[in-house]
PyMOL commands that place a pseudoatom at each C-alpha (Angstrom):
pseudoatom trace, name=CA, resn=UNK, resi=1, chain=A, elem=C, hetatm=0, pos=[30.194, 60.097, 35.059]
pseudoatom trace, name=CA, resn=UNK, resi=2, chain=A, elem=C, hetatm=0, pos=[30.741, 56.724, 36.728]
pseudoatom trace, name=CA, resn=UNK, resi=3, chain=A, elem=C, hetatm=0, pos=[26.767, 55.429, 38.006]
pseudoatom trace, name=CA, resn=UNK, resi=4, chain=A, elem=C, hetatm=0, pos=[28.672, 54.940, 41.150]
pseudoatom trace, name=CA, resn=UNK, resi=5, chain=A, elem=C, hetatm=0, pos=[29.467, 58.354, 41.912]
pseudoatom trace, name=CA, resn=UNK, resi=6, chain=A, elem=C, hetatm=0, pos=[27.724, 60.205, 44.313]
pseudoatom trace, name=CA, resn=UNK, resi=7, chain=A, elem=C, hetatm=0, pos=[25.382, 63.163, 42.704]
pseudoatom trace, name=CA, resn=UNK, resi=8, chain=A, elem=C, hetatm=0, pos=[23.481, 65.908, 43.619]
pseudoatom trace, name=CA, resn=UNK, resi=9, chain=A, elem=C, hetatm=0, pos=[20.478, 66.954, 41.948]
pseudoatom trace, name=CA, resn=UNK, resi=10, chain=A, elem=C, hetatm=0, pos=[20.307, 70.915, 41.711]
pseudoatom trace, name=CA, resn=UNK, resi=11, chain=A, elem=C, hetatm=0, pos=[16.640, 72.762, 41.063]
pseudoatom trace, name=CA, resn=UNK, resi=12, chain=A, elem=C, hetatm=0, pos=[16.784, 76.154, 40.592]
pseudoatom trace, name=CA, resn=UNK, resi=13, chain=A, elem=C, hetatm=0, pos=[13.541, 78.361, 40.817]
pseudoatom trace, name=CA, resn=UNK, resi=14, chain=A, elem=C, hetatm=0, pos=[12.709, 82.345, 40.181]
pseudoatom trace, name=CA, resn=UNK, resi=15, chain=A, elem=C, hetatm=0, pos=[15.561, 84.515, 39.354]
pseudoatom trace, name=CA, resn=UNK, resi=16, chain=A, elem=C, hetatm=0, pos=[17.899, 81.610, 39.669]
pseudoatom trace, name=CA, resn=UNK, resi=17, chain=A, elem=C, hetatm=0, pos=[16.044, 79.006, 36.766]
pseudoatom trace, name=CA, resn=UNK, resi=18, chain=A, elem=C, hetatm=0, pos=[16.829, 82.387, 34.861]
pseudoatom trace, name=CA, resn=UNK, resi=19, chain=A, elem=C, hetatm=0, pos=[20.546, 82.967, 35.760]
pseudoatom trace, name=CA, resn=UNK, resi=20, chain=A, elem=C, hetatm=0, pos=[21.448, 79.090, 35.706]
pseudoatom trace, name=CA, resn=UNK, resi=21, chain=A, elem=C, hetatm=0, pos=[19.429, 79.185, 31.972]
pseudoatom trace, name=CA, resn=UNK, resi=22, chain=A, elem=C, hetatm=0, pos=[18.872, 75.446, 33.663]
pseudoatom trace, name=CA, resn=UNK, resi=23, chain=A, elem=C, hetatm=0, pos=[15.396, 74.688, 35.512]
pseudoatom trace, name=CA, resn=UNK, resi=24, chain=A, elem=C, hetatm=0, pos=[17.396, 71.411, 37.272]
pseudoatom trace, name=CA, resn=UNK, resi=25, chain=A, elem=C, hetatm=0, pos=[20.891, 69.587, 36.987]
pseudoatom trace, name=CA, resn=UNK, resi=26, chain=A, elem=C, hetatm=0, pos=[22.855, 66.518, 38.278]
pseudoatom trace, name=CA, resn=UNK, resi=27, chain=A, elem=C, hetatm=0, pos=[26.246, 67.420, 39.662]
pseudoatom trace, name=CA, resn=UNK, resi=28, chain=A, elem=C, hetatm=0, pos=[28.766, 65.247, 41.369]
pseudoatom trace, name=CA, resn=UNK, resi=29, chain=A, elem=C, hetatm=0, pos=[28.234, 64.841, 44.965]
pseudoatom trace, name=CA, resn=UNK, resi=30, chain=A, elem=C, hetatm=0, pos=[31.292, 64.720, 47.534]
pseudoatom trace, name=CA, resn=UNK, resi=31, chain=A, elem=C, hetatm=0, pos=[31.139, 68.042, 48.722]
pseudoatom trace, name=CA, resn=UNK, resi=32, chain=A, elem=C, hetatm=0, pos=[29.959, 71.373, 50.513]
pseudoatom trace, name=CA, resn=UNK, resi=33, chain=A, elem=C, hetatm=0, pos=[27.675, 74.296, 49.730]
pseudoatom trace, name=CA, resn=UNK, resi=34, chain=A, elem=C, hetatm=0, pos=[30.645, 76.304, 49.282]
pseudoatom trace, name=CA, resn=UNK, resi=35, chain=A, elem=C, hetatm=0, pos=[32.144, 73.964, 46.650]
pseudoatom trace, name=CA, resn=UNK, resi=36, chain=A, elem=C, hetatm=0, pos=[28.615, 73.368, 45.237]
pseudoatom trace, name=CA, resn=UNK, resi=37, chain=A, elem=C, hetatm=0, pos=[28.048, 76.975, 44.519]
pseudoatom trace, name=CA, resn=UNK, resi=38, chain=A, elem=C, hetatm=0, pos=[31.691, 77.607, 43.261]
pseudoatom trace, name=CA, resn=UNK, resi=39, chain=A, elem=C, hetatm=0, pos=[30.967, 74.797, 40.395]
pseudoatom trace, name=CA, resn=UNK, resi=40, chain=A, elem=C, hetatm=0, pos=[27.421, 76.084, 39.549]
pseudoatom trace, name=CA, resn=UNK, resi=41, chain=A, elem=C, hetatm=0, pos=[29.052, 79.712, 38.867]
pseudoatom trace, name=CA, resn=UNK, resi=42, chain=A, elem=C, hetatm=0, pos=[31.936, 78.232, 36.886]
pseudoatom trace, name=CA, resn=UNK, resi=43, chain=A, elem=C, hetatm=0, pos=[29.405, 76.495, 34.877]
pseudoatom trace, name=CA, resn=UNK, resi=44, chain=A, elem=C, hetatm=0, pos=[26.711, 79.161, 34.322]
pseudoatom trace, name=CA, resn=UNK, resi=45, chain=A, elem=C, hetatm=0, pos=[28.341, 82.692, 35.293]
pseudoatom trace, name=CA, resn=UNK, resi=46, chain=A, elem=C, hetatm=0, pos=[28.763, 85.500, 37.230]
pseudoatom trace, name=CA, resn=UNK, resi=47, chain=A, elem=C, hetatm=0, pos=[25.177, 86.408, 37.258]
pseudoatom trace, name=CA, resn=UNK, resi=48, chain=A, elem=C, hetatm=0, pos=[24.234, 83.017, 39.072]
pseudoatom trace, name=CA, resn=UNK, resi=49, chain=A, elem=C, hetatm=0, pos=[26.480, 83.870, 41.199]
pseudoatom trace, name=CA, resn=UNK, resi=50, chain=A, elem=C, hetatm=0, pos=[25.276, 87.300, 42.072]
pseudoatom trace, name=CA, resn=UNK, resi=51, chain=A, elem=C, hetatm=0, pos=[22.061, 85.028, 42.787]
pseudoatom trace, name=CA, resn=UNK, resi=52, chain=A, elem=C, hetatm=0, pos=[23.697, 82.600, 44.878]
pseudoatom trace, name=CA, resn=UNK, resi=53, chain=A, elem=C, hetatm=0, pos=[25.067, 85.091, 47.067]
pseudoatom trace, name=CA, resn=UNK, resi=54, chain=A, elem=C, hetatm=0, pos=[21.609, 85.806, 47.657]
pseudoatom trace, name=CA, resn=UNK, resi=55, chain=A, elem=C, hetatm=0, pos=[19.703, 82.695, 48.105]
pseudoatom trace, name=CA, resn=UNK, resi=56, chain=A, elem=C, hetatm=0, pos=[18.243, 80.476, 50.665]
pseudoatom trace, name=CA, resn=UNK, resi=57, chain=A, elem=C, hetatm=0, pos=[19.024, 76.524, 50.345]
pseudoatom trace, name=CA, resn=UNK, resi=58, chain=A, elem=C, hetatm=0, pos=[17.232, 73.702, 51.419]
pseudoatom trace, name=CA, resn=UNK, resi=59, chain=A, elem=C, hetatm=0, pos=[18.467, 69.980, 51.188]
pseudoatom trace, name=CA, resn=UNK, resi=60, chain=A, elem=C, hetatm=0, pos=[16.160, 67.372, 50.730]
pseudoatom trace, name=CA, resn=UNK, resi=61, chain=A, elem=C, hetatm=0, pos=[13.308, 69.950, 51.706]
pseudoatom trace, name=CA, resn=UNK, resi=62, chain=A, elem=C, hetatm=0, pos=[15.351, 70.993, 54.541]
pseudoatom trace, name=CA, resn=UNK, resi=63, chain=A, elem=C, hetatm=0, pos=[16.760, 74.905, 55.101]
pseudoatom trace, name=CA, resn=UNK, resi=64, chain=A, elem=C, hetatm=0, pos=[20.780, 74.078, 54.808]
pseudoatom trace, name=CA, resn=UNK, resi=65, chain=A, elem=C, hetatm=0, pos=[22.633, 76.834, 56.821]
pseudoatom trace, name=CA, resn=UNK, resi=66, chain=A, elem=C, hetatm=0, pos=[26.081, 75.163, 57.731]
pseudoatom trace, name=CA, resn=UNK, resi=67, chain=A, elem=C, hetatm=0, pos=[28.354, 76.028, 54.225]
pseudoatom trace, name=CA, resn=UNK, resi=68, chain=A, elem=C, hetatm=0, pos=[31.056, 74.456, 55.231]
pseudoatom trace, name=CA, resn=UNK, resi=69, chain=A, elem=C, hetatm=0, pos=[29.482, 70.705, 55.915]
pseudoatom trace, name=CA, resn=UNK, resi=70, chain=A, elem=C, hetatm=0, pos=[29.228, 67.869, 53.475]
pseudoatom trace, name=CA, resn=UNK, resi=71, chain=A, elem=C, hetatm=0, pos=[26.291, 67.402, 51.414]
pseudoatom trace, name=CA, resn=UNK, resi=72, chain=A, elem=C, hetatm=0, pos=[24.253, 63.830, 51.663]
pseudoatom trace, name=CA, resn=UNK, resi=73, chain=A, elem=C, hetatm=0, pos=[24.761, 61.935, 48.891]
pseudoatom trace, name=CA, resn=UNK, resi=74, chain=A, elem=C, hetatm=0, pos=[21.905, 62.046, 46.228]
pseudoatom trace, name=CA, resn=UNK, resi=75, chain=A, elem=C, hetatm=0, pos=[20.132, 64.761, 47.883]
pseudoatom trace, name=CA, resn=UNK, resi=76, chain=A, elem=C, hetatm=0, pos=[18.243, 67.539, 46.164]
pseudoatom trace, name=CA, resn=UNK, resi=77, chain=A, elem=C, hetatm=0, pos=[19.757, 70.866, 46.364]
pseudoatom trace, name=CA, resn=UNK, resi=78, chain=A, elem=C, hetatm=0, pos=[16.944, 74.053, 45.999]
pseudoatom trace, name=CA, resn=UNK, resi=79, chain=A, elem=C, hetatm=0, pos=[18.304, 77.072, 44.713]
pseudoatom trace, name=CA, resn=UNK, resi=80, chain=A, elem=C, hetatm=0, pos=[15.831, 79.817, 46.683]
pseudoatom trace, name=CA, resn=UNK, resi=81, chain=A, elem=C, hetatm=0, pos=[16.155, 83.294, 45.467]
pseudoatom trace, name=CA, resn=UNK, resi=82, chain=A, elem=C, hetatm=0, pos=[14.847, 86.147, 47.454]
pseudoatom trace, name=CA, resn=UNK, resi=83, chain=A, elem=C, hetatm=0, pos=[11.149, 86.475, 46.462]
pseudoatom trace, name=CA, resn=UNK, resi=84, chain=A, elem=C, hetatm=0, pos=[9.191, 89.886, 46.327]
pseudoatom trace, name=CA, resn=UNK, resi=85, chain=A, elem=C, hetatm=0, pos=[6.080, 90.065, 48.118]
pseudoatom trace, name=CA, resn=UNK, resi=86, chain=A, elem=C, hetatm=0, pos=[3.228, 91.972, 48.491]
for i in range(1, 86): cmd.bond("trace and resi %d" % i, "trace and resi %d" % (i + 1))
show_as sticks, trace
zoom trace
């Protein structure tokens, strides 16, 4: 990958960090949530996916709702699972 290619850094925590088998990852940038989440599940599998449908996202510590939008350039991607509590 060129140094002058946009990336995105992906962390993945909980369920997720297990399902990814990854605790964090550099992607290309250039694209949406949507795409973003299609490449992580090519990469890593269905059950990421099962995950993904699941999770919460922030970018660059911010909650990231609109799926279809571009992602910033070298942002940080957080992979949020559902968390039990109690």
């Amino acid at each position: 990958m060129s140094s002058s290619m946009p990336t995105l850094a992906v962390r993945y925590f909980a369920a997720a960090r297990a399902a990814a088998g990854v605790a964090e990852e550099t992607v290309p940038g250039g694209r949406s949530l949507d795409q973003l989440t299609g490449e992580l599940v090519r990469r890593h599998g269905a059950r990421l996916g099962t995950v993904l449908e699941m999770a919460s996202f922030l970018v660059d510590g911010v909650a990231w709702h609109d799926r279809q939008a571009p992602l910033p350039a070298g942002a940080t991607v957080d992979v949020l699972p559902p968390f039990a509590g109690g």
